[in-house]
C-alpha positions in Angstrom: -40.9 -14.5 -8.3 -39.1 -17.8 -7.6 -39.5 -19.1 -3.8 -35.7 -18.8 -2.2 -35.9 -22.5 -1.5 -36.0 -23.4 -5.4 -32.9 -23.9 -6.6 -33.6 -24.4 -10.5 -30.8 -25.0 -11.9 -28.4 -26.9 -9.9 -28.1 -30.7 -9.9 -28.3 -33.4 -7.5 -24.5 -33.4 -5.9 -24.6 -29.7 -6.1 -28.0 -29.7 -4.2 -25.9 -31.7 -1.5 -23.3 -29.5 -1.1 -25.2 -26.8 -0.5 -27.2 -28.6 2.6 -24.0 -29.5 3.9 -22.7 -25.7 3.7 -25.7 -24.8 5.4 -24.1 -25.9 7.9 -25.7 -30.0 7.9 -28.7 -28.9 10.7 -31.9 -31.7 10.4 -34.5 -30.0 8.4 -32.7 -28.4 6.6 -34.3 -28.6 2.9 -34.5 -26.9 -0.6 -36.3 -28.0 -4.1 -34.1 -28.9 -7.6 -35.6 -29.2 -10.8 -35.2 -32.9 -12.1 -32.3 -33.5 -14.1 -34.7 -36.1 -16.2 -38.1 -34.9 -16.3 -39.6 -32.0 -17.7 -42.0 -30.4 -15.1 -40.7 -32.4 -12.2 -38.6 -31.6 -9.3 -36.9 -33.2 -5.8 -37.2 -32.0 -2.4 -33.8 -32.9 -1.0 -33.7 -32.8 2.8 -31.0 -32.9 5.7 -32.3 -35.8 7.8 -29.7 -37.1 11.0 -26.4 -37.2 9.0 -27.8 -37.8 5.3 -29.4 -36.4 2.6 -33.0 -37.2 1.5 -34.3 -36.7 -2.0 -38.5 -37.0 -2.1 -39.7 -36.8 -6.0 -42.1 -33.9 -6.8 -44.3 -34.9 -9.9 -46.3 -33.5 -11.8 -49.9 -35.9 -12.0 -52.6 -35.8 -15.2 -54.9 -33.5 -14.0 -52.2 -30.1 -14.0 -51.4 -31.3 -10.1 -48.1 -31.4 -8.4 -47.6 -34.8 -5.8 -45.0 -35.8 -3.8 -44.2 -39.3 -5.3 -46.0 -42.2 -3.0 -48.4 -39.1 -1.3 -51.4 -39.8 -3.7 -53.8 -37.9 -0.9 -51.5 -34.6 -1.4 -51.8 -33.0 -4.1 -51.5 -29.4 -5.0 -51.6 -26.6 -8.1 -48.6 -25.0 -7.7 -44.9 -26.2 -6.3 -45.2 -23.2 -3.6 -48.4 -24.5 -2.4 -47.4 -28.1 -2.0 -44.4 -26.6 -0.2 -46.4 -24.3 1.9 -48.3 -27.4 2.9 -45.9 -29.6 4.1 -44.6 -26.8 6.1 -46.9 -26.6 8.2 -47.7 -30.5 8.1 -44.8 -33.3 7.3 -46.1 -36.1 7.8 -45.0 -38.9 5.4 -41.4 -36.9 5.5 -38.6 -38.2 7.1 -38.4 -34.8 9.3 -39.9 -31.7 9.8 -39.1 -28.7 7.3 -37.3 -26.5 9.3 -34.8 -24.5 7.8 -34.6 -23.2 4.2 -31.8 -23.4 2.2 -31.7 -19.6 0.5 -28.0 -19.5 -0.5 -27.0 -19.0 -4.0 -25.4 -21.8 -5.6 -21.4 -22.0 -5.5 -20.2 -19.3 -7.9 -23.6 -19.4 -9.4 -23.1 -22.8 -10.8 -26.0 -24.0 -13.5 -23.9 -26.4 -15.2 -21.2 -29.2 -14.7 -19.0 -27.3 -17.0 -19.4 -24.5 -14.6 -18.1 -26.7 -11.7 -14.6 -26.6 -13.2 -14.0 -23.9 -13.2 -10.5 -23.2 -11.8 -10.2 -22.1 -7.9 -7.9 -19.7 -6.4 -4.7 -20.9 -5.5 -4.8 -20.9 -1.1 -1.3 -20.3 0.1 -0.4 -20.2 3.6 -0.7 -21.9 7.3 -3.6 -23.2 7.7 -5.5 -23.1 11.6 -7.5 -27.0 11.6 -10.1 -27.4 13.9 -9.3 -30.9 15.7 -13.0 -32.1 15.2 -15.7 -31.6 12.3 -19.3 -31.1 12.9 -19.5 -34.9 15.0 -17.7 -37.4 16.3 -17.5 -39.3 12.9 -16.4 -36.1 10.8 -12.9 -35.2 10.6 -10.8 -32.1 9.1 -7.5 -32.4 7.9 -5.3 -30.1 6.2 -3.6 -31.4 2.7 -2.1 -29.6 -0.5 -3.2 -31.5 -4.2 -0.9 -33.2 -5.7 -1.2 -32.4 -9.7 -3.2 -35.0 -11.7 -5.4 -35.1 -14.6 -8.4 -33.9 -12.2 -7.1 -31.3 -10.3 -6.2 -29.5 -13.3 -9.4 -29.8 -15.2 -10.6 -28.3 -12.2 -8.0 -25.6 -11.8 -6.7 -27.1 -8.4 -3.4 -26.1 -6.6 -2.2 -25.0 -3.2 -3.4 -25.8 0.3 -7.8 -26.8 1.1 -9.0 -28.6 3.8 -10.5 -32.1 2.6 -13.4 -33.3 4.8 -14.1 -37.0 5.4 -17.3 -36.9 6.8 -20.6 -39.6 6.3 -21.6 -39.1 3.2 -17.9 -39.2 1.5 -15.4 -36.5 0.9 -15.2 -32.7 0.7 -12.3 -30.1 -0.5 -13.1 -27.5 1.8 -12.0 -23.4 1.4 -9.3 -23.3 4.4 -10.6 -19.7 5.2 -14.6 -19.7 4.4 -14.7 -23.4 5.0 -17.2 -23.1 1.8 -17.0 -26.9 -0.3 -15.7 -26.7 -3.6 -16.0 -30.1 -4.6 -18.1 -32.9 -2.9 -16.8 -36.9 -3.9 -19.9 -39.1 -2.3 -18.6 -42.5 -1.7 -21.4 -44.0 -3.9 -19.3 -42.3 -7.1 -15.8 -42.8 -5.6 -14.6 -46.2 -7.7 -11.4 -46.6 -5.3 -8.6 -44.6 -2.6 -5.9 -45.5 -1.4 -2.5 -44.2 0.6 1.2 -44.3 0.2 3.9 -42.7 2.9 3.3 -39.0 1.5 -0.5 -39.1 0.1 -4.4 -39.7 0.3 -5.5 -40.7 -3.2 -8.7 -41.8 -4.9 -10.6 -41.9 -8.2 -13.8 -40.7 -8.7 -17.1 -41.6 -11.4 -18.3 -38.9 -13.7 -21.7 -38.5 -12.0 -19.1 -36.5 -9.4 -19.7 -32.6 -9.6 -15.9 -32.5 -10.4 -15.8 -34.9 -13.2 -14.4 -38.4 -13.9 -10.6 -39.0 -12.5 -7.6 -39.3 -9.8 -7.3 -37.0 -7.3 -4.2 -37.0 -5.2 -3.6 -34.7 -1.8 -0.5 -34.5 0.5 -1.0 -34.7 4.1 0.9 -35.5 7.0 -1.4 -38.3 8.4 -2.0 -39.8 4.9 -3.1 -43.2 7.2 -5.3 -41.3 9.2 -7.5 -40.2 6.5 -7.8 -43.4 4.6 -8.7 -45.7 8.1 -11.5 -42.7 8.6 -12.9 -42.7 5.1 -12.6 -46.7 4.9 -14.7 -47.1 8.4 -17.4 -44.3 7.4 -17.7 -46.1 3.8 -17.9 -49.1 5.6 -20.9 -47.7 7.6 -22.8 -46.5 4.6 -24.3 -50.1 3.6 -24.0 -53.7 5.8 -24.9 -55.7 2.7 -26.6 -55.5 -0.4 -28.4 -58.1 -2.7 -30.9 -58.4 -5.7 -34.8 -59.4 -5.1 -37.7 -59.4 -6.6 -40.6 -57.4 -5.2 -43.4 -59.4 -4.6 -47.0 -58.1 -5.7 -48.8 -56.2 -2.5 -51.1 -53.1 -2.8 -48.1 -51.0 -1.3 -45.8 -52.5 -4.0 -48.4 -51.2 -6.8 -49.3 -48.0 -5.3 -45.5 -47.0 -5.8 -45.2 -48.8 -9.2 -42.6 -51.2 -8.2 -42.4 -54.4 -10.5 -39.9 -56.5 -11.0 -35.9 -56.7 -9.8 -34.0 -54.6 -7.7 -30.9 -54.1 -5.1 -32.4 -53.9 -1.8 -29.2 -52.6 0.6 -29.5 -52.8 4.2 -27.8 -49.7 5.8 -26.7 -48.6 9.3 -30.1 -46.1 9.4 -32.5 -47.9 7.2 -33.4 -49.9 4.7 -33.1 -48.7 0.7 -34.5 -50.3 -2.8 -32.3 -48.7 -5.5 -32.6 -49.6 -9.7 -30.5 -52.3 -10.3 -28.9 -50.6 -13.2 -28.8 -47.2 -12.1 -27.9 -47.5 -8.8 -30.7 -44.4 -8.5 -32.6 -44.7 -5.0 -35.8 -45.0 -5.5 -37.3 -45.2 -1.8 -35.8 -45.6 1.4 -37.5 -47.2 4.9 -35.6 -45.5 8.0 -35.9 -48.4 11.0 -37.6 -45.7 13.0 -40.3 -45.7 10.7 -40.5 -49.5 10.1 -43.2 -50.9 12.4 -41.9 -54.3 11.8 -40.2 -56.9 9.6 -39.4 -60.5 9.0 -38.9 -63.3 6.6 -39.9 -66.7 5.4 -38.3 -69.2 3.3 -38.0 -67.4 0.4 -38.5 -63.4 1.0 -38.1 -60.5 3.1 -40.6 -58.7 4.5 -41.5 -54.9 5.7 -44.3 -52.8 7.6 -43.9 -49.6 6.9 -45.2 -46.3 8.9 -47.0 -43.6 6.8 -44.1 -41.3 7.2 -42.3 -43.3 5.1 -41.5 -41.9 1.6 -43.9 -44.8 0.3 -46.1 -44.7 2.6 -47.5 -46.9 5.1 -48.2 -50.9 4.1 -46.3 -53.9 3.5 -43.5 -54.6 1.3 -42.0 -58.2 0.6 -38.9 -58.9 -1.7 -37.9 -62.2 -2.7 -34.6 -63.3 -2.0 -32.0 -66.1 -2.5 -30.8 -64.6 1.4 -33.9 -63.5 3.1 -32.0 -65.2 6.5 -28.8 -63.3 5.9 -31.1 -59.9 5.5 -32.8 -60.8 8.9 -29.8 -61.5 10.5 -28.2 -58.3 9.6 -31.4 -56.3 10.6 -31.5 -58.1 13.4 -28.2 -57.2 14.3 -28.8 -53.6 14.4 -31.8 -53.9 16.3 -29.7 -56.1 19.0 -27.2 -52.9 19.1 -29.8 -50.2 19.3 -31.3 -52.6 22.6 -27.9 -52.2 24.3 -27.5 -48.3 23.6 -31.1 -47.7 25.2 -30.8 -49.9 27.9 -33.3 -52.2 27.2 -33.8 -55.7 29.0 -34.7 -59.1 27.3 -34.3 -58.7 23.8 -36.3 -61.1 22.0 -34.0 -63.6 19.8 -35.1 -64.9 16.1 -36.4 -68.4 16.6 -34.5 -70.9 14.0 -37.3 -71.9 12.5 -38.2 -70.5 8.7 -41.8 -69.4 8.8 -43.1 -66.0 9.0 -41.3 -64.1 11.6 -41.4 -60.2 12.6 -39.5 -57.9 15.2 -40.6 -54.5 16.4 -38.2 -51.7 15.5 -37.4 -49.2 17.9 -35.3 -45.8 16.9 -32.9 -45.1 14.2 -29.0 -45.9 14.6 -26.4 -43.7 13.9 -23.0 -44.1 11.9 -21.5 -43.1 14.8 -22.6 -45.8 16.7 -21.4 -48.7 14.2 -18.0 -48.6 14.9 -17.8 -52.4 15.0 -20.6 -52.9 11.9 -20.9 -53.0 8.2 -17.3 -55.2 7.8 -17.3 -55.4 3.5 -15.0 -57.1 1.9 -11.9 -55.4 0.5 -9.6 -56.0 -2.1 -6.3 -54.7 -2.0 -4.0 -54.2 -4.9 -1.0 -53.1 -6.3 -0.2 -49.1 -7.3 -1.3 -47.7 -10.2 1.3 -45.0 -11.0 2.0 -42.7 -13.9 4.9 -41.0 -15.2 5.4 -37.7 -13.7 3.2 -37.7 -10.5 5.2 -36.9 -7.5 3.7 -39.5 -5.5 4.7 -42.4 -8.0 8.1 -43.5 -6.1 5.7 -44.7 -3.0 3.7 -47.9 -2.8 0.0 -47.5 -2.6 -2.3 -49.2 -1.1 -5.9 -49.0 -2.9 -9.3 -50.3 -1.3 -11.9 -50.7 -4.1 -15.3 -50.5 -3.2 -16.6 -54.0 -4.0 -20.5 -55.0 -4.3 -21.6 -58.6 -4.2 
């Protein structure tokens, strides 16, 4: 009998949606298969406003392993599970709350996701607030396009702009139908009537342009454009640097090391897959030289503990922003006689207190922005009206 937790066959945006119908609580966690590897799965995790995904794989000798936990190793996924149940450590958070819902009309499949929706008709009663400060509900009825028919869309939802991107939302269950992450949304934008935006095909809805009417069509674009802003502060390609950290977790070569408003992540440079991510609560310290960045990490990290350096055409401007954030999180504690990076370019490192919130970034993570013209179709009611797009641009 499978444990409730195991959620075989859903996939990775799925597996977030259901975490954040669960109603987004830290520890909240269940186990996917891998969409890649035979005999593999992920713990994904609720962890402080995001989701975590921790690689469960299967080793030579019949054993399962948390990727990076080379100590912890067990026979059976249910074991390893029971295990870090009762000890976390080298998790981002405890395990608290199991995720036991069945997947959204028992969805196995992406051709299953869209699958039409019944049409909501009707007033809708909006809460003013979402689940924090930095979430926000809005009422809005789709506009017909190419991807709100492919996914049988009509009538009146509630779309949620919340951290991690954008949810259509059941007006009367509040159950998410369909979950955009800003990491697949290429572009959105906003004319006088409309919120708009297209999304990638590694969305649970499929590739295309989704278009809602709402009365506060600016409102919902300046909140998704600041929370997108938050997600990263800058981003650049290195080269990891050979340490016995770096070769316990396999990592050779180049990479895009982004520097977010809660940690620091190293994602494949042609994938744009995470592959491990270093929360500044669990950094011990960090610093650069002339030519690289550098890391201590704690042993809760998803790595675990040791040192990490990545080579870098910027390794000043990383610091800097790091630096930054670690400035802010002084101020918000109350702490006295911050220590400021010496100009000088040897070895340098900073103790790292707790983790910062997206929340409290309101004035961080500026990106650059590039606005353009409309791009209208024959036929769409929201075609008469300039639009103003913002495309998500990496340097």
């Amino acid at each position: 009998m499978a444990a409730p937790w195991h959620h075989p066959g859903i996939t990775k945006d799925q597996a977030e949606g259901l975490l954040v119908a669960a109603g987004m609580k830290t520890g909240s966690f269940l186990v996917r298969n891998s969409e890649k590897r035979k005999g593999a799965f992920a713990l994904c995790i609720w962890d402080e406003g995001r989701v975590r995904q921790y690689r469960i794989l299967p080793t030579g000798g019949g054993y399962l392993q948390i990727q990076g936990h080379v100590n912890r190793q067990y026979p059976t996924l249910l074991d390893l599970m029971e295990s870090y149940r009762r000890d976390p450590q080298g998790l981002a958070c405890p395990l608290l709350f199991p995720v036991t819902a069945a997947p959204v009309e028992k969805i196995s499949g992406k051709k299953a996701s869209r699958s039409p929706k019944p049409v909501v008709k009707g007033a809708v009663k909006l809460p003013k607030k979402g689940d924090d400060d930095s979430t926000k509900l809005f009422p809005v009825i789709v506009i017909p396009t190419q991807g709100s028919e492919q996914c049988g869309l009509e009538g009146r939802f509630i779309l949620k702009v919340f951290a991690i991107g954008l949810s259509l939302l059941d007006p009367y269950t509040d159950r998410p139908l369909y979950t955009w992450p800003f990491r697949y949304i290429r572009r959105y934008g906003r004319n006088a009537d409309a919120f708009l935006f297209e999304c990638g095909r590694k969305c649970g809805s499929g590739e295309g342009d989704f278009a809602f009417r709402t009365p506060c069509p600016n409102e919902v674009f300046l909140t998704a454009d600041n929370l997108r802003k938050k997600v990263f502060l800058m981003r650049t390609r290195i080269t990891i640097f050979p340490t016995d950290a770096s070769n316990r977790c396999k990592l050779v070569g180049d990479y895009t090391l982004q520097v977010c408003s809660e940690g620091i992540h190293l994602l494949n440079c042609t994938t744009e897959q995470l592959l491990y991510d270093w929360p500044y609560k669990m950094i011990r310290r960090y610093g650069r030289s002339k030519n690289d960045f550098t890391i201590e990490a704690g042993s809760r990290c998803a790595s675990g503990e040791g040192t990490f350096t990545f080579k870098s055409s910027v390794p000043e401007e990383i610091f800097q922003q790091v630096d930054r954030i670690r400035a802010h999180l002084s101020q918000l504690s109350n702490i006295e006689g911050v220590k400021k990076p010496s100009q000088s370019m040897g070895n340098e490192y900073v103790d790292v207190g707790t983790c910062i919130t997206y929340a409290e970034l309101a004035d961080f993570g500026v990106q650059p922005r590039a606005m353009g013209a409309s791009r209208v179709q024959p036929g769409q009611s929201y075609a008469d009206q300039p639009t103003e797009y913002s495309t998500i641009v990496f340097e």
